[in-house]
C-alpha positions in Angstrom: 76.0 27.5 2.1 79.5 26.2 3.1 80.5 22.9 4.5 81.0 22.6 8.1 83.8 20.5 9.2 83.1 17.1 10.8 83.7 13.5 11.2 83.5 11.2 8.7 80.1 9.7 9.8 77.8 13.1 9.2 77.7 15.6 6.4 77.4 19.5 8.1 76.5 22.5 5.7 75.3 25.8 6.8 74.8 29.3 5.2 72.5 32.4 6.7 69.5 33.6 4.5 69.3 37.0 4.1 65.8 38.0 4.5 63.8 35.0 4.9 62.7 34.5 9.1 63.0 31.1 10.5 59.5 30.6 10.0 59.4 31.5 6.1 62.6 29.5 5.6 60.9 26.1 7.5 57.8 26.5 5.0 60.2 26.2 2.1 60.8 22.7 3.6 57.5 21.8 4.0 54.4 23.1 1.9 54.8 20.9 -1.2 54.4 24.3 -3.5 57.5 25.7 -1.9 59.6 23.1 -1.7 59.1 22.3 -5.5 60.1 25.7 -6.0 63.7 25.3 -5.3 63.9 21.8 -5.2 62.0 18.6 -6.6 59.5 18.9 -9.7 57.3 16.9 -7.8 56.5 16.8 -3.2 53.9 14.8 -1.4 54.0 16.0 2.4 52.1 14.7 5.5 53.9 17.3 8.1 53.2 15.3 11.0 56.2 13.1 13.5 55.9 9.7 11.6 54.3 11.3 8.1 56.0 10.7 5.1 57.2 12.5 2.4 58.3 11.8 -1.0 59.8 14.4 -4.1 60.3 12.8 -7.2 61.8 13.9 -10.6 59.9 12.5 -13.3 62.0 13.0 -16.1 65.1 10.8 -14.9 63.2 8.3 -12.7 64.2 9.5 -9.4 61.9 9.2 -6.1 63.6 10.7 -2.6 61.0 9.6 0.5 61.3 9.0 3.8 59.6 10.0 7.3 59.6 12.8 9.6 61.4 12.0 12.6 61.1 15.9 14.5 58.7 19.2 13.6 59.4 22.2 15.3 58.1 24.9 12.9 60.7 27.2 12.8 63.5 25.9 14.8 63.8 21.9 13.9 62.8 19.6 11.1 64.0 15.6 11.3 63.3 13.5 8.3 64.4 9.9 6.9 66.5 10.1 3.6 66.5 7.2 1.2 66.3 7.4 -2.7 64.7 5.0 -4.9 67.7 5.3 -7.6 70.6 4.6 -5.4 69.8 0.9 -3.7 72.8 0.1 -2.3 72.8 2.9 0.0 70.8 2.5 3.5 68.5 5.1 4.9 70.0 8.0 6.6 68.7 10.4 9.0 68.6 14.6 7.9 68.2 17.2 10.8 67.9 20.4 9.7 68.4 23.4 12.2 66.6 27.1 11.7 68.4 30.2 13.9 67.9 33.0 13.5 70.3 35.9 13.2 70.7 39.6 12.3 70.4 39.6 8.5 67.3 36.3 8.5 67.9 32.8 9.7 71.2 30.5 10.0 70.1 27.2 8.2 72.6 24.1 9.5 71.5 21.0 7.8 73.3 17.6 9.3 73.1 14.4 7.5 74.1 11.2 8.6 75.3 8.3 9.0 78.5 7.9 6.6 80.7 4.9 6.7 83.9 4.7 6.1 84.6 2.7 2.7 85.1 3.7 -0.7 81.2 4.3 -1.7 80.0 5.8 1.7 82.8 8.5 1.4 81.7 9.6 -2.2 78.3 9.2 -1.2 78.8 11.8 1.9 80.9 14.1 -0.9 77.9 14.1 -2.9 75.4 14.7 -0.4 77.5 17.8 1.2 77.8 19.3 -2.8 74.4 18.8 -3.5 73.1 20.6 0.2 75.7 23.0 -0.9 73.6 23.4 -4.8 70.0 23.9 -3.8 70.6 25.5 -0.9 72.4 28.3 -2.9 69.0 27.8 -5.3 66.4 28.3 -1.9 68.8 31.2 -0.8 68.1 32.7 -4.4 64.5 33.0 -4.6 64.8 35.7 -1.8 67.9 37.7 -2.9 67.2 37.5 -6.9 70.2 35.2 -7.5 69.0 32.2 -8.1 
């Protein structure tokens, strides 16, 4: 996973995973046994345009939800972002693209809307490090580095 250079306003990363198929890699976003594998301790998931989600971390208080905007199994998934820990930060909107290529599927996840002051820049820094962390960890559990 690498950033992808952009404007200001969005947050780009993207990184091919070797041996996983753009269907495989699309369930470990949304079966709640996958995604916890690489990602939250805890998911809740109603896969459906207008179902929510929500993955929480017990342990330090922390509750990520939102809603599905777009399900294409596959090729597309849309969701709302907003985390329970972090209220001075407004909802933002993650699309997450699935191609795929020779060696498995291109994964180019786009998060947005960044605005331009002091706590919107760091908050876009830390989104594009941590989409650059777990997607390393996802990318792992099918070629034994994680």
């Amino acid at each position: 996973m690498r950033e992808i250079p952009s404007d200001s306003n969005v947050a780009i990363v993207s990184g091919d995973f070797i041996g996983f198929d753009a269907e495989a890699l699309f369930t470990y976003w949304t079966v709640p046994a996958c995604v916890q594998e690489w990602w939250p301790e805890q998911a809740t998931i109603d896969l459906s345009v207008g179902g929510n989600y929500s993955f929480e971390w017990p342990n330090l208080g922390w509750k990520l939800s939102g809603t599905y905007t777009s399900i294409v199994p596959g090729e597309r998934l849309g969701f709302t972002w907003n985390w329970n820990h972090e209220p001075n930060t407004r909802p933002r909107q993650v699309d997450i693209h699935f191609q795929t290529v020779e060696s498995g599927t291109r994964m180019a996840i786009f998060h947005k809307e960044f605005g331009q002051d002091a706590v919107e820049v760091a908050d876009r820094q830390g989104i594009i490090e941590g989409w650059i962390h777990f997607g390393m960890k996802l990318a792992g559990l099918r070629d034994g580095s994680e």
